[in-house]
mmCIF file as gemmi writes it, N, C-alpha and C atoms, coordinates in Angstrom:
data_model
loop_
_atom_site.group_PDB
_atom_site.id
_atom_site.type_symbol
_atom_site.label_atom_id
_atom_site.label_alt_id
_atom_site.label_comp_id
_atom_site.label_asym_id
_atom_site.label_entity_id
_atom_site.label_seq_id
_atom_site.pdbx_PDB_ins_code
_atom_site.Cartn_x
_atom_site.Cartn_y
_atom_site.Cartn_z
_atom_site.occupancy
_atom_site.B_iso_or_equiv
_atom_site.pdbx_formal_charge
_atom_site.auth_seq_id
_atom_site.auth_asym_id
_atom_site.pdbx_PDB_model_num
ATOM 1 N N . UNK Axp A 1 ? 2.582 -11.229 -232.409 1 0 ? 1 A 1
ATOM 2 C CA . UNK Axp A 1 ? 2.719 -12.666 -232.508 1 0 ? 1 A 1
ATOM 3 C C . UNK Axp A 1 ? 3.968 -13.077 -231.718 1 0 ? 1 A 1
ATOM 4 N N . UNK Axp A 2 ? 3.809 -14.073 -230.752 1 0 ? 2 A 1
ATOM 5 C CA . UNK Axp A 2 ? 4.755 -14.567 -230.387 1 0 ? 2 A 1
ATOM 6 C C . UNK Axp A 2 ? 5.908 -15.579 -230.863 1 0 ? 2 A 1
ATOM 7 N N . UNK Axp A 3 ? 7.15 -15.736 -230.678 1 0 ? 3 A 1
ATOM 8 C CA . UNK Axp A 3 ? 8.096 -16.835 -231.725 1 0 ? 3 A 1
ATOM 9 C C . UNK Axp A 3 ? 6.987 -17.752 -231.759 1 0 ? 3 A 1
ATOM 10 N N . UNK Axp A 4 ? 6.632 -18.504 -230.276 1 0 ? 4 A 1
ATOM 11 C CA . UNK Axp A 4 ? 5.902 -20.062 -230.426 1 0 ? 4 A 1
ATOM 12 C C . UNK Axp A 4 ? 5.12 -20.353 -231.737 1 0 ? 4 A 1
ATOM 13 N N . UNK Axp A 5 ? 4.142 -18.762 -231.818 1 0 ? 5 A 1
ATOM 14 C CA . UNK Axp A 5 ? 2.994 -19.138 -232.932 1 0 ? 5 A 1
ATOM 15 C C . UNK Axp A 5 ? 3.92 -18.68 -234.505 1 0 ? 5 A 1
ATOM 16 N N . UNK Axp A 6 ? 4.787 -17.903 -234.34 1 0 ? 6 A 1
ATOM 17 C CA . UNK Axp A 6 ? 5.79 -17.438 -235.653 1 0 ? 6 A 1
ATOM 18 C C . UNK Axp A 6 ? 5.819 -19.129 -235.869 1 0 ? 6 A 1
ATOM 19 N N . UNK Axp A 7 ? 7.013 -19.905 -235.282 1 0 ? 7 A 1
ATOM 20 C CA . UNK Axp A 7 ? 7.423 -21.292 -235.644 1 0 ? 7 A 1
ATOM 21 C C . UNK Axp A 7 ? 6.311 -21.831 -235.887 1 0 ? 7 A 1
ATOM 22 N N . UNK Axp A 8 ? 5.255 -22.033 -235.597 1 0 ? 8 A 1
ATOM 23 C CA . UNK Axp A 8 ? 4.288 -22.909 -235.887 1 0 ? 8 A 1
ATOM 24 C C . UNK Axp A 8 ? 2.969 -22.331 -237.385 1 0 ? 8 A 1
ATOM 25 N N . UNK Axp A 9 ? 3.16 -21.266 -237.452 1 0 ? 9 A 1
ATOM 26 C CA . UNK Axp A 9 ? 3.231 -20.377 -238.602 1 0 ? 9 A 1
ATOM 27 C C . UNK Axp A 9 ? 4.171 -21.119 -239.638 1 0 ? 9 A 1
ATOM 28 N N . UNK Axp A 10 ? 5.33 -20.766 -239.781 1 0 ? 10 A 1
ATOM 29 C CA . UNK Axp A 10 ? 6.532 -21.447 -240.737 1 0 ? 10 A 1
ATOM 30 C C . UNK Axp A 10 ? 6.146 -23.101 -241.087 1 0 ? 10 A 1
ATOM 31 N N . UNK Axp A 11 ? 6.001 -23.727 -240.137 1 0 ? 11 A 1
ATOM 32 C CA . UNK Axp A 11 ? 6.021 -25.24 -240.06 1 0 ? 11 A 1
ATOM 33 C C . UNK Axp A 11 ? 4.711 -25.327 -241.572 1 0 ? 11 A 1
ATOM 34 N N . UNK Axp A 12 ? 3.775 -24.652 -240.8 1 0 ? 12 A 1
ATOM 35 C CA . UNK Axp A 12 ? 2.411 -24.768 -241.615 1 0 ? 12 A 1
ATOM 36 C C . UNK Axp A 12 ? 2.204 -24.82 -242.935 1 0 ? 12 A 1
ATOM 37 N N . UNK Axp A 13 ? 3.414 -23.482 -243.185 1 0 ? 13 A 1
ATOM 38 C CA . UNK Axp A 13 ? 3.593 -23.134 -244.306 1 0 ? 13 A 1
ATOM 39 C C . UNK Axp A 13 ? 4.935 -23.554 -245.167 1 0 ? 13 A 1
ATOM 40 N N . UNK Axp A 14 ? 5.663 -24.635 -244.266 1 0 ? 14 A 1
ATOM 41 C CA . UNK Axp A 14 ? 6.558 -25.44 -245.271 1 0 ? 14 A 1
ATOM 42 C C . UNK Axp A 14 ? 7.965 -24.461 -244.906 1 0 ? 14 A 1
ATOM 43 N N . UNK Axp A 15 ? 7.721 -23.741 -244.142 1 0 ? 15 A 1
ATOM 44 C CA . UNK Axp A 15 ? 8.891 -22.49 -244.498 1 0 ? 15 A 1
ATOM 45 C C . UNK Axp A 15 ? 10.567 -23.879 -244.051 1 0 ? 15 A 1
ATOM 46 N N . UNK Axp A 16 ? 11.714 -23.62 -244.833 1 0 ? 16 A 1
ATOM 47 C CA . UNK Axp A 16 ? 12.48 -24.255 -244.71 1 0 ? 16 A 1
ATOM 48 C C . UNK Axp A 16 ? 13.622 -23.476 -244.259 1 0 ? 16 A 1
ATOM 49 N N . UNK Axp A 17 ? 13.914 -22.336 -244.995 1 0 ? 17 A 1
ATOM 50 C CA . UNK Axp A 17 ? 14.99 -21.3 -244.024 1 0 ? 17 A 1
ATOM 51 C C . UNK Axp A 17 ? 14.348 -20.044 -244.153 1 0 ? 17 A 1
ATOM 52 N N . UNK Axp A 18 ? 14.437 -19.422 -242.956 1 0 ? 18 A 1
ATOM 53 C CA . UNK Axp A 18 ? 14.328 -17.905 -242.683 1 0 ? 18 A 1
ATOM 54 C C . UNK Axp A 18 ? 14.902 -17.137 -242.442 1 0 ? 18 A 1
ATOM 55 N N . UNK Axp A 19 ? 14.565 -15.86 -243.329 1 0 ? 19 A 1
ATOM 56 C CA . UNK Axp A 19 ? 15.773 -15.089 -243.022 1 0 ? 19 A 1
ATOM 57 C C . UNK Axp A 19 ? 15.512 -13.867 -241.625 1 0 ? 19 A 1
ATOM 58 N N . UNK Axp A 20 ? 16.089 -13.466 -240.317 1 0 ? 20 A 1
ATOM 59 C CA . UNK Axp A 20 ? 15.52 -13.207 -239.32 1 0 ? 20 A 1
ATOM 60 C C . UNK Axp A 20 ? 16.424 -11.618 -238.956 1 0 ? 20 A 1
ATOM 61 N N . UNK Axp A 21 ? 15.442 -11.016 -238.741 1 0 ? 21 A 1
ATOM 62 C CA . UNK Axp A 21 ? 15.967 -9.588 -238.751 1 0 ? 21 A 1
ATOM 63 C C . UNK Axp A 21 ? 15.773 -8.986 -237.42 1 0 ? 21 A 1
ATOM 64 N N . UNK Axp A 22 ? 16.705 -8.688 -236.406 1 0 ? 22 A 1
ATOM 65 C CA . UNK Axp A 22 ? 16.805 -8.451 -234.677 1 0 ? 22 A 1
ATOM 66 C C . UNK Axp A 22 ? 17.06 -6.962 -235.177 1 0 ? 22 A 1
ATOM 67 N N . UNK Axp A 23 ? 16.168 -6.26 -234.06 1 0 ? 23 A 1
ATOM 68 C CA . UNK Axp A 23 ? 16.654 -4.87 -233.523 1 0 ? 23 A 1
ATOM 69 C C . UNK Axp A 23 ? 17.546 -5.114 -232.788 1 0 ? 23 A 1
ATOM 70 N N . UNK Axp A 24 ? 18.679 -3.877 -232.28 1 0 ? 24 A 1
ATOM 71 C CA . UNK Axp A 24 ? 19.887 -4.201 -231.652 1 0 ? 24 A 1
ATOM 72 C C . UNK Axp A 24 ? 19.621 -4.385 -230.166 1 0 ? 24 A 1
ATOM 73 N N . UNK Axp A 25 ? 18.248 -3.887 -229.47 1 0 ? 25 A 1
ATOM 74 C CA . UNK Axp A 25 ? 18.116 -4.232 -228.243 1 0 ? 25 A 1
ATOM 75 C C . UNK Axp A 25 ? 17.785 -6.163 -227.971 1 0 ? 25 A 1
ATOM 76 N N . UNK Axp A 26 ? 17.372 -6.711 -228.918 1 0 ? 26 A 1
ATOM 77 C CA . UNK Axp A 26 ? 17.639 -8.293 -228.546 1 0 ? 26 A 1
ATOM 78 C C . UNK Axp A 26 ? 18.573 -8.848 -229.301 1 0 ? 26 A 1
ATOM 79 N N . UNK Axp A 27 ? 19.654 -8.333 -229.826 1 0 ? 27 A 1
ATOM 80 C CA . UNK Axp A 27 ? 20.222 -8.843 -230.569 1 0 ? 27 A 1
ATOM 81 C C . UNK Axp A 27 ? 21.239 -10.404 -229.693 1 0 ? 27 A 1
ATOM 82 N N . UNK Axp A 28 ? 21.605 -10.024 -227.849 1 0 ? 28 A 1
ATOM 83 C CA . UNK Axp A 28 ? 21.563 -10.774 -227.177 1 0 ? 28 A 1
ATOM 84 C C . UNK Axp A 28 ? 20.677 -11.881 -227.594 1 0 ? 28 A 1
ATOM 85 N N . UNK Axp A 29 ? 19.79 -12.332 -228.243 1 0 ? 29 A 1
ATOM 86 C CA . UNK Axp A 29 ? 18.862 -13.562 -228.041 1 0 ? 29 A 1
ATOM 87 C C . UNK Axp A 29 ? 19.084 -14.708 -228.965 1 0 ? 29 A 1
ATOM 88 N N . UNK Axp A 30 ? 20.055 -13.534 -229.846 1 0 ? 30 A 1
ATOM 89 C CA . UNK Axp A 30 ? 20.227 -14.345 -231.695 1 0 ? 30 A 1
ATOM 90 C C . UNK Axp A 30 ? 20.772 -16.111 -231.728 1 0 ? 30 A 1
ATOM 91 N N . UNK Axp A 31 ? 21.45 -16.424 -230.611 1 0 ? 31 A 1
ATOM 92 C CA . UNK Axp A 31 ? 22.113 -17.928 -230.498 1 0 ? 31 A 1
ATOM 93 C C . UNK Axp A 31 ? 20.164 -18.685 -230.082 1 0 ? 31 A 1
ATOM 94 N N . UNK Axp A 32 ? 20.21 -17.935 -229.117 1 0 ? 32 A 1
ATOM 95 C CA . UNK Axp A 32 ? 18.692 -18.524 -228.953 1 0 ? 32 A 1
ATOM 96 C C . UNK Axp A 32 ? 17.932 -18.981 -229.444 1 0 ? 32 A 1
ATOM 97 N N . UNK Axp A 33 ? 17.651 -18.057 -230.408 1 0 ? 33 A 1
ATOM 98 C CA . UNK Axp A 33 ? 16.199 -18.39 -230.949 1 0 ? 33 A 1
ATOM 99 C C . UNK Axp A 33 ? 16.315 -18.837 -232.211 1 0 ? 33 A 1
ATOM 100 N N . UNK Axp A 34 ? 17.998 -18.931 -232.825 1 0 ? 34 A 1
ATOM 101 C CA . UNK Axp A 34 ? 18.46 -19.635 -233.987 1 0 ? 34 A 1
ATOM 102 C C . UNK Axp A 34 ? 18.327 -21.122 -233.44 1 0 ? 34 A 1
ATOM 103 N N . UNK Axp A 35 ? 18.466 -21.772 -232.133 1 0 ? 35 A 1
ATOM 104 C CA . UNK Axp A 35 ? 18.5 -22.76 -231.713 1 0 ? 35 A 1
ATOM 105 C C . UNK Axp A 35 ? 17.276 -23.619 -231.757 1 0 ? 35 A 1
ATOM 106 N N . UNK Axp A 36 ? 16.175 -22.584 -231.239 1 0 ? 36 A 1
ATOM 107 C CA . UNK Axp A 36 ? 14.532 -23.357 -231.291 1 0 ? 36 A 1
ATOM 108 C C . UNK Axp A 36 ? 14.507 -23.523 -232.994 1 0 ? 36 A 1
ATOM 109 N N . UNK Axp A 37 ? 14.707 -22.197 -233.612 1 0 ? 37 A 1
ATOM 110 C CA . UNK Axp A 37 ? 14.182 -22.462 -235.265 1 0 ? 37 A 1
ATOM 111 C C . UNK Axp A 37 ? 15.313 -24.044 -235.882 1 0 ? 37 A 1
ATOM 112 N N . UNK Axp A 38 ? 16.535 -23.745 -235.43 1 0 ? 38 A 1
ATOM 113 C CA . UNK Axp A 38 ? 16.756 -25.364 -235.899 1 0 ? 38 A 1
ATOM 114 C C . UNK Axp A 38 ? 15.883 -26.821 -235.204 1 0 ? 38 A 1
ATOM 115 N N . UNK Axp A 39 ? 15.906 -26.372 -233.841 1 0 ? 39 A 1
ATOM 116 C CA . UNK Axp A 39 ? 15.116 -27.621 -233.274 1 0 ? 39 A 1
ATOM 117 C C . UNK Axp A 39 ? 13.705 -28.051 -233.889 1 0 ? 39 A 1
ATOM 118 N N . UNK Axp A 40 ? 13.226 -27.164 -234.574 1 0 ? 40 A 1
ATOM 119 C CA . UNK Axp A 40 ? 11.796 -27.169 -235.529 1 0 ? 40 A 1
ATOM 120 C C . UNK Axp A 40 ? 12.016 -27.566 -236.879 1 0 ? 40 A 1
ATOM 121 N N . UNK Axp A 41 ? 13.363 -27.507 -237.213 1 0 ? 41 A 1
ATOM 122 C CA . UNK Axp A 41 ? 13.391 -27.763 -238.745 1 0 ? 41 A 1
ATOM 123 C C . UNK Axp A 41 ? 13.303 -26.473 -239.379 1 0 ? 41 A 1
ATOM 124 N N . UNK Axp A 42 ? 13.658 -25.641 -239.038 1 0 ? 42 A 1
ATOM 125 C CA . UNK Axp A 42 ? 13.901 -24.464 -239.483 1 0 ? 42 A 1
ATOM 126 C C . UNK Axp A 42 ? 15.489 -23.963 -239.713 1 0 ? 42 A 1
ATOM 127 N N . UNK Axp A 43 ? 15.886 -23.501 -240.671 1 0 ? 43 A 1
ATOM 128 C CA . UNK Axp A 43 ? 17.263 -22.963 -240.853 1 0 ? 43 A 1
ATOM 129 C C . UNK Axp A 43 ? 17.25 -21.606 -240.961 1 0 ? 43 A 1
ATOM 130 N N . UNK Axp A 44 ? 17.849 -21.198 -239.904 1 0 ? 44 A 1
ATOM 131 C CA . UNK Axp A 44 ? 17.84 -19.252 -239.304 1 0 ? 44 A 1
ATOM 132 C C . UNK Axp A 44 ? 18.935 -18.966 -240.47 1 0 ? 44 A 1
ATOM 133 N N . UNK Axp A 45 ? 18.954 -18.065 -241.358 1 0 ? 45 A 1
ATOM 134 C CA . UNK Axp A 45 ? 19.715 -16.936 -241.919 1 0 ? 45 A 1
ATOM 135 C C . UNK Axp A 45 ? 19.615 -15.934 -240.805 1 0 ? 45 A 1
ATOM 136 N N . UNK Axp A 46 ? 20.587 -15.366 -239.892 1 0 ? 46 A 1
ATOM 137 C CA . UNK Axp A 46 ? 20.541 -14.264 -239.648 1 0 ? 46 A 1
ATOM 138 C C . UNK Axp A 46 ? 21.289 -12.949 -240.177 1 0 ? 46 A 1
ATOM 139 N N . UNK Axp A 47 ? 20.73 -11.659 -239.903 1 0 ? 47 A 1
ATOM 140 C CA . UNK Axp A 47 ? 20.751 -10.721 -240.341 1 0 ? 47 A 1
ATOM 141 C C . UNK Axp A 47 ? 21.781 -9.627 -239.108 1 0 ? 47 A 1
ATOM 142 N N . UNK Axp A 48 ? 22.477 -9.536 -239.368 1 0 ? 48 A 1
ATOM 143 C CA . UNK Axp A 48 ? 23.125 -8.731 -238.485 1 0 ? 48 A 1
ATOM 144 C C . UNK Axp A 48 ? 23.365 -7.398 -238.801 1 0 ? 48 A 1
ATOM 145 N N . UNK Axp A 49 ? 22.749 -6.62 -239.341 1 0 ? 49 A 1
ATOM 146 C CA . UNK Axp A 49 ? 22.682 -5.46 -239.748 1 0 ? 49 A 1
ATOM 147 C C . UNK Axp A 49 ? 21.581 -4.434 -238.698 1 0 ? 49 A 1
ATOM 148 N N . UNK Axp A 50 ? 22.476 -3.518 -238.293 1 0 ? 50 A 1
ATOM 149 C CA . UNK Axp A 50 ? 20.842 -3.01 -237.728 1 0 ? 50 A 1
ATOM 150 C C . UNK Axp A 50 ? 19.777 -2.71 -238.148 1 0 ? 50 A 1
ATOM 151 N N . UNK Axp A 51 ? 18.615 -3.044 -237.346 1 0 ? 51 A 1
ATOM 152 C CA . UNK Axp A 51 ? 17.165 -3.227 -238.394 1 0 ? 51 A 1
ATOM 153 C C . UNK Axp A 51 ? 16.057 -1.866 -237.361 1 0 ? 51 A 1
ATOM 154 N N . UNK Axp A 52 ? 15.707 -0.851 -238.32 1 0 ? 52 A 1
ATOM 155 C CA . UNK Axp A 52 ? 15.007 0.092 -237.922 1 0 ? 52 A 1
ATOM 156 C C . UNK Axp A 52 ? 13.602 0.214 -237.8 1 0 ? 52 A 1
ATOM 157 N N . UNK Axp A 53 ? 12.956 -0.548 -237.568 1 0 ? 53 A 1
ATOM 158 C CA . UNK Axp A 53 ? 11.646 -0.733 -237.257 1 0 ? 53 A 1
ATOM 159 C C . UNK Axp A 53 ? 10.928 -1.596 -238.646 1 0 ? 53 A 1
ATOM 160 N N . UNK Axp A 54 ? 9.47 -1.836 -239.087 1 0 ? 54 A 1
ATOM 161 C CA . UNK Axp A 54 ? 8.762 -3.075 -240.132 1 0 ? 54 A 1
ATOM 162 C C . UNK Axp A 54 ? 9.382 -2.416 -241.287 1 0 ? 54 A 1
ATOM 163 N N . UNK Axp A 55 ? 9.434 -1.229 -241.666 1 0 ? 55 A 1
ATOM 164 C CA . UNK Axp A 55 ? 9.405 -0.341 -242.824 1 0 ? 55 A 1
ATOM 165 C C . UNK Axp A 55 ? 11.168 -0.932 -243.153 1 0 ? 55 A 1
ATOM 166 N N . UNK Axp A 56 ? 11.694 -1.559 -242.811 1 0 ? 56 A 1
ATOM 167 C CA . UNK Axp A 56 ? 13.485 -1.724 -243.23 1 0 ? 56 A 1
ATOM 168 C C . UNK Axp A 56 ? 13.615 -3.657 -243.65 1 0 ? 56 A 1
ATOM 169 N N . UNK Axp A 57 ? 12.531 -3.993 -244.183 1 0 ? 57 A 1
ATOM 170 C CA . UNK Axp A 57 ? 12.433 -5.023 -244.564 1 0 ? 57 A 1
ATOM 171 C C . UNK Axp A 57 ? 13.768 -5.514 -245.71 1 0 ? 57 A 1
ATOM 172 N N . UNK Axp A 58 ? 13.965 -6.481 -245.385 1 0 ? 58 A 1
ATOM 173 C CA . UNK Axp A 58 ? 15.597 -7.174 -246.089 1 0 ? 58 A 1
ATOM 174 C C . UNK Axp A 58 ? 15.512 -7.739 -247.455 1 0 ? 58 A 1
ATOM 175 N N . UNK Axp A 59 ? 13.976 -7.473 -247.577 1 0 ? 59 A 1
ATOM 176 C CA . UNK Axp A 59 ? 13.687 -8.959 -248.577 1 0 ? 59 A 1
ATOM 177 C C . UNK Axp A 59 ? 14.354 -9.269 -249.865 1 0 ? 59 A 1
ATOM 178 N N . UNK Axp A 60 ? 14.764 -8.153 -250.333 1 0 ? 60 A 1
ATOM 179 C CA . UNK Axp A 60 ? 15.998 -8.468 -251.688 1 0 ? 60 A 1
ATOM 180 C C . UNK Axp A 60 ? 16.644 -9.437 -251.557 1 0 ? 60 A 1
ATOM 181 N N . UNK Axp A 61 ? 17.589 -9.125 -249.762 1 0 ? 61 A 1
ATOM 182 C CA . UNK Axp A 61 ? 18.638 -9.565 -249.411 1 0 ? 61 A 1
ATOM 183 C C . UNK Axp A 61 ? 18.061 -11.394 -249.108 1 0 ? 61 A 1
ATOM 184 N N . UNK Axp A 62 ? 16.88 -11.349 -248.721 1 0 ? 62 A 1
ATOM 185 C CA . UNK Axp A 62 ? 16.017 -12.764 -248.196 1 0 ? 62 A 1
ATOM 186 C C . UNK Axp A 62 ? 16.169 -13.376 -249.478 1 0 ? 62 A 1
ATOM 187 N N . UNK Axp A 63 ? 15.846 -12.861 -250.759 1 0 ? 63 A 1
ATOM 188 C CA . UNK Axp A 63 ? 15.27 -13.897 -251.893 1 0 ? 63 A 1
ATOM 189 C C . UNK Axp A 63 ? 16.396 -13.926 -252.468 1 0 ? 63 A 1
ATOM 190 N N . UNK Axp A 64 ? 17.464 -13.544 -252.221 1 0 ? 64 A 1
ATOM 191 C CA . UNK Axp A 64 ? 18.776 -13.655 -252.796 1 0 ? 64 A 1
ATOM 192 C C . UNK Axp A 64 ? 19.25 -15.384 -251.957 1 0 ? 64 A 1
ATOM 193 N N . UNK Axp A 65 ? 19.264 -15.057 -250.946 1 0 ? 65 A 1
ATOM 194 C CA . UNK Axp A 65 ? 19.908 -15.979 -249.876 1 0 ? 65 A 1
ATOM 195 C C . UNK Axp A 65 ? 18.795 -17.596 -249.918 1 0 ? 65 A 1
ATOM 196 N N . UNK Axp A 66 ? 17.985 -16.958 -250.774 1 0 ? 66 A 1
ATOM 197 C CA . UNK Axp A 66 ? 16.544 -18.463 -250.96 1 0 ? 66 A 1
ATOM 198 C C . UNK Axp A 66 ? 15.875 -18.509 -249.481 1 0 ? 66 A 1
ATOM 199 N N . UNK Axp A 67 ? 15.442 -18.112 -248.765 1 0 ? 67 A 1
ATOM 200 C CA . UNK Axp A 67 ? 14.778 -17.997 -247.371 1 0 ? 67 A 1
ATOM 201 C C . UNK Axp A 67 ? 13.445 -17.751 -248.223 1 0 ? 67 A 1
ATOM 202 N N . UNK Axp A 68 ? 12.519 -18.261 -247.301 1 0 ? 68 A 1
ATOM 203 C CA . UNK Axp A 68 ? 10.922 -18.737 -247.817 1 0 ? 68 A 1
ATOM 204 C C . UNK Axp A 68 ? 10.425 -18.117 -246.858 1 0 ? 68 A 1
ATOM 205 N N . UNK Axp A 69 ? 10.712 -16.828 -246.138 1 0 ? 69 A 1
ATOM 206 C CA . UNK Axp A 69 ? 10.168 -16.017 -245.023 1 0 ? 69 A 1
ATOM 207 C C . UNK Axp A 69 ? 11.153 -15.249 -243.943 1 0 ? 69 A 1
ATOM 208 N N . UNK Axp A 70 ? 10.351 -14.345 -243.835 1 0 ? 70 A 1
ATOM 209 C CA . UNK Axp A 70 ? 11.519 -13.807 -243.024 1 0 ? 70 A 1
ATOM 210 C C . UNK Axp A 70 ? 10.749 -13.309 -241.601 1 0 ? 70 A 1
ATOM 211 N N . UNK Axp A 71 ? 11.295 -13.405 -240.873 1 0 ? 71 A 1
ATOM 212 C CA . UNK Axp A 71 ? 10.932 -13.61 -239.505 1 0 ? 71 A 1
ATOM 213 C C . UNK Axp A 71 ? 11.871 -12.095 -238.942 1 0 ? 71 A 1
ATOM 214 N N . UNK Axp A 72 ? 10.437 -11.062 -238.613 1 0 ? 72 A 1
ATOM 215 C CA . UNK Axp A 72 ? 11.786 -9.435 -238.231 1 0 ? 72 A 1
ATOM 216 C C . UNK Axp A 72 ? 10.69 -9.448 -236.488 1 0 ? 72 A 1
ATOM 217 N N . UNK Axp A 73 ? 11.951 -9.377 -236.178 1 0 ? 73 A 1
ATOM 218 C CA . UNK Axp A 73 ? 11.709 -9.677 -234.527 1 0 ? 73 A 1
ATOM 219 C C . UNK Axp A 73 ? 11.522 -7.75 -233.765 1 0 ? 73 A 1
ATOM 220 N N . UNK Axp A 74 ? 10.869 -8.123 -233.267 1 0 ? 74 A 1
ATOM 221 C CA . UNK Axp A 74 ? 10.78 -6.64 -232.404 1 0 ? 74 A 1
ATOM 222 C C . UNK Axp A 74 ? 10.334 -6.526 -230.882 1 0 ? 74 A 1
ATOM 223 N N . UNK Axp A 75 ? 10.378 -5.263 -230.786 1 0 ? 75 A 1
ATOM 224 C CA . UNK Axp A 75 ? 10.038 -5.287 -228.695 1 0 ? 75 A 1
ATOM 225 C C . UNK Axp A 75 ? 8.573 -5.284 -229.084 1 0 ? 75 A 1
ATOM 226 N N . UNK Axp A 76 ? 7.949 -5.329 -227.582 1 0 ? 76 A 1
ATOM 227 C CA . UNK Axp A 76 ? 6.302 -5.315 -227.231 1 0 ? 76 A 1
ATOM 228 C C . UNK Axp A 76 ? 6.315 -4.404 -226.189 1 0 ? 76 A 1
């Protein structure tokens, strides 16, 4: 899935903040794509921890912080 359809995913589903989990090879992108998710009405929690592939999911850390989804970014 690409961000475009992720954000439009969230919107659908009301999502209001997300919590967003970067592998360290895009971690470069993090101002970025925190920028589109605000321009949508989205509020980025980011995660700056290194994240080791789907299986290292945050979500304790997500439902602690109140995020209504979490958005874990990876290569293609």
């Amino acid at each position: 899935m690409e961000l475009e359809e992720a954000i439009e995913a969230m919107k659908k589903e009301k999502v209001k903040r997300v919590f967003i989990q970067f592998p360290e090879g895009l971690k470069s992108k993090i101002l970025e794509i925190a920028d589109i998710l605000e321009k949508n009405g989205i509020d980025p929690i980011i995660c700056l921890e290194n994240t080791y592939g789907a299986c290292d999911l945050r979500d304790e850390e997500a439902l602690r912080l109140k995020c209504d989804a979490i958005l874990h970014l990876g290569h293609n």
